[in-house]
Kinemage of the C-alpha trace (Angstrom):
@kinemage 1
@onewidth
@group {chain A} dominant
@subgroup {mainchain}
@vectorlist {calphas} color= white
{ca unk a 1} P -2.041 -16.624 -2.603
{ca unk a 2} L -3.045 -12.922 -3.232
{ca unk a 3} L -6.800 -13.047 -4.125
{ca unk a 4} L -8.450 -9.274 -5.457
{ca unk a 5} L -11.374 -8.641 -4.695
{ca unk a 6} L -13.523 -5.887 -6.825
{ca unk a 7} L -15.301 -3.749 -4.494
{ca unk a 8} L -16.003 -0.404 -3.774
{ca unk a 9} L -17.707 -1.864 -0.492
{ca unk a 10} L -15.172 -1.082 2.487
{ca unk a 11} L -16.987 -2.466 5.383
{ca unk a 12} L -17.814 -5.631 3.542
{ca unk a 13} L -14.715 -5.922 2.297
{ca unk a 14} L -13.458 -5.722 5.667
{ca unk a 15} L -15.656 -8.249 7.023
{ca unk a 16} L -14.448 -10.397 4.645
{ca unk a 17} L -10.603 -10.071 5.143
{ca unk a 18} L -11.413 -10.811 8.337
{ca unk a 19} L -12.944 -14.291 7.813
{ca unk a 20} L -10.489 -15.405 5.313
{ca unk a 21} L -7.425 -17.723 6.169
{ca unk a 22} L -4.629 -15.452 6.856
{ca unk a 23} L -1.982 -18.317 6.382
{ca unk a 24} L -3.078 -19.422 2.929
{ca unk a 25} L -4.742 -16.332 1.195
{ca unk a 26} L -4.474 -12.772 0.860
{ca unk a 27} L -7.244 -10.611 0.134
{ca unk a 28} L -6.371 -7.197 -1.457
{ca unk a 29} L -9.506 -4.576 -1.964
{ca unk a 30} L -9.270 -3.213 -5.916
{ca unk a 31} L -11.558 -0.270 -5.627
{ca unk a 32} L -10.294 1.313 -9.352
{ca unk a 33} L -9.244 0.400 -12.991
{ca unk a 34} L -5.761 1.829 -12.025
{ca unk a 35} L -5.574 -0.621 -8.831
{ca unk a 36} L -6.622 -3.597 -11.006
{ca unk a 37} L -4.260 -2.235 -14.272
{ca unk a 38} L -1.340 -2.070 -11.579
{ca unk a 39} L -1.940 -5.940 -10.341
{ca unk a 40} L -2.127 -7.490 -13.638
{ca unk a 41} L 1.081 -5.944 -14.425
{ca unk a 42} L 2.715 -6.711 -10.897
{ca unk a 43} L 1.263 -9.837 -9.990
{ca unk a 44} L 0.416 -13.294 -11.399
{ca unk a 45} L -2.928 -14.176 -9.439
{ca unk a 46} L -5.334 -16.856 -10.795
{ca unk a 47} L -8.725 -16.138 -8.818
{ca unk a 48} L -11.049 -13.194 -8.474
{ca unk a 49} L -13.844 -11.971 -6.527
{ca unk a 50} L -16.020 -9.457 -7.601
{ca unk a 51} L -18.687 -7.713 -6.500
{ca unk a 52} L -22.032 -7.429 -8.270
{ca unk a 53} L -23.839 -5.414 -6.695
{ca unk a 54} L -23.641 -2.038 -8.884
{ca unk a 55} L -21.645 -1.541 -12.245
{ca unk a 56} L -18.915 -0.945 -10.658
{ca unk a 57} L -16.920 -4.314 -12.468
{ca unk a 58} L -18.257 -2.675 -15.863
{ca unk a 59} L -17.883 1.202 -15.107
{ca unk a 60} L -14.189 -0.027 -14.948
{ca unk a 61} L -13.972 -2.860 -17.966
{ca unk a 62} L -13.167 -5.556 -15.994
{ca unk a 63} L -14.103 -8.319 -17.948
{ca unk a 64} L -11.607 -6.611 -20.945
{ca unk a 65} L -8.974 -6.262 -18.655
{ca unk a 66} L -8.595 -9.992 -17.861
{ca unk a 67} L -9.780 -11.314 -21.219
{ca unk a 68} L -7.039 -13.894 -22.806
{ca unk a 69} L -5.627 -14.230 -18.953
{ca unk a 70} L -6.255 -17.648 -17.401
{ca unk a 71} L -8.468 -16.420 -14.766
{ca unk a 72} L -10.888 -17.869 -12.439
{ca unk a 73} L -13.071 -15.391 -10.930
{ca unk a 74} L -16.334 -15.434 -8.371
{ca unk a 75} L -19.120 -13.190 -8.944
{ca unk a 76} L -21.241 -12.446 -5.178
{ca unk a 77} L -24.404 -10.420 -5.233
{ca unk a 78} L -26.999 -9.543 -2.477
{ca unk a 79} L -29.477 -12.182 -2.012
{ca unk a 80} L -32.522 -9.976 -2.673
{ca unk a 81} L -31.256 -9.014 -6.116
{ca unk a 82} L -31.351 -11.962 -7.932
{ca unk a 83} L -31.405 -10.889 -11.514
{ca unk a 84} L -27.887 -10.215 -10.471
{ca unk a 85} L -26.481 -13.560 -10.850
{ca unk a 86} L -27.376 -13.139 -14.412
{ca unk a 87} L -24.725 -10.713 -15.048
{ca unk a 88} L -22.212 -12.439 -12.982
{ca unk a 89} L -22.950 -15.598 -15.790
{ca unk a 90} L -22.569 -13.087 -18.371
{ca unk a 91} L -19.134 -11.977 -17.358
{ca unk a 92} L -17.875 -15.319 -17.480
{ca unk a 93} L -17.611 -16.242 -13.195
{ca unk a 94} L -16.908 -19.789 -12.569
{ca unk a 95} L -19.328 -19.328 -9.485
{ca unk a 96} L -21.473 -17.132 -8.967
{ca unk a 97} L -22.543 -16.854 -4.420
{ca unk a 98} L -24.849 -14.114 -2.391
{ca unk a 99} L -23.362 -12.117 -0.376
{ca unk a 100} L -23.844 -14.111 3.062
{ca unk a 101} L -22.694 -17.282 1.385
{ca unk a 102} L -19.451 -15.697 0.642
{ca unk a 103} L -18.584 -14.601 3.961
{ca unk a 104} L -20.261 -17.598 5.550
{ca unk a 105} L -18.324 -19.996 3.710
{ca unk a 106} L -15.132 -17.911 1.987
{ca unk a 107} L -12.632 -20.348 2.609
{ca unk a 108} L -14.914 -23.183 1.210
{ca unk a 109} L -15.440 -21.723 -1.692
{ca unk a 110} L -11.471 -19.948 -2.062
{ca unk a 111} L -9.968 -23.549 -1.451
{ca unk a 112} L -12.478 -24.931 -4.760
{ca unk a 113} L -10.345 -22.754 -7.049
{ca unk a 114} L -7.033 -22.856 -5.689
């Protein structure tokens, strides 16, 4: 399965792809509307991860990009910002982690949506 992930964060992204189960999932870094535009037309994927820690998921629309698409997506944020997890809610994630419980337990929480 080819899971997106919303980032403009290279070295956590990284850390992350490293983690993940390479024989089950796929993690591809999305890093622009154009990258994101390009998958929905390419590929069918059904979960998400995106990154809350700057606007980056709203500088780029995200949330109008995959309305009407039957989408599951997971919203991380750094632990010390909180008030984050509000607008992970807001978008519409069907989880919402920190940071370190995303890359401490990524497989975990993949296999709960897939």
């Amino acid at each position: 399965m080819i899971i997106p992930v919303v980032t403009k964060d290279i070295m956590y992204f990284s850390k992350l792809k490293s983690k993940i189960n390479i024989d089950k999932y796929s993690l591809i870094q999305i890093k622009n509307r154009k990258e994101i535009e390009n998958i929905l037309l390419d590929k069918n994927f059904l979960l998400l991860i995106v990154d809350f820690s700057d606007d980056f998921a709203k500088s780029i629309e995200l949330k109008d990009l995959i309305k009407n698409r039957d989408i599951v997506s997971i919203g991380y944020y750094p632990h010390v910002n909180e008030n984050l997890k509000q607008n992970a809610i807001k978008f519409g994630t069907g989880r919402q982690v920190t940071r370190n419980q995303l890359f401490k337990n990524i497989n975990n929480i993949v296999d709960e949506f897939s």
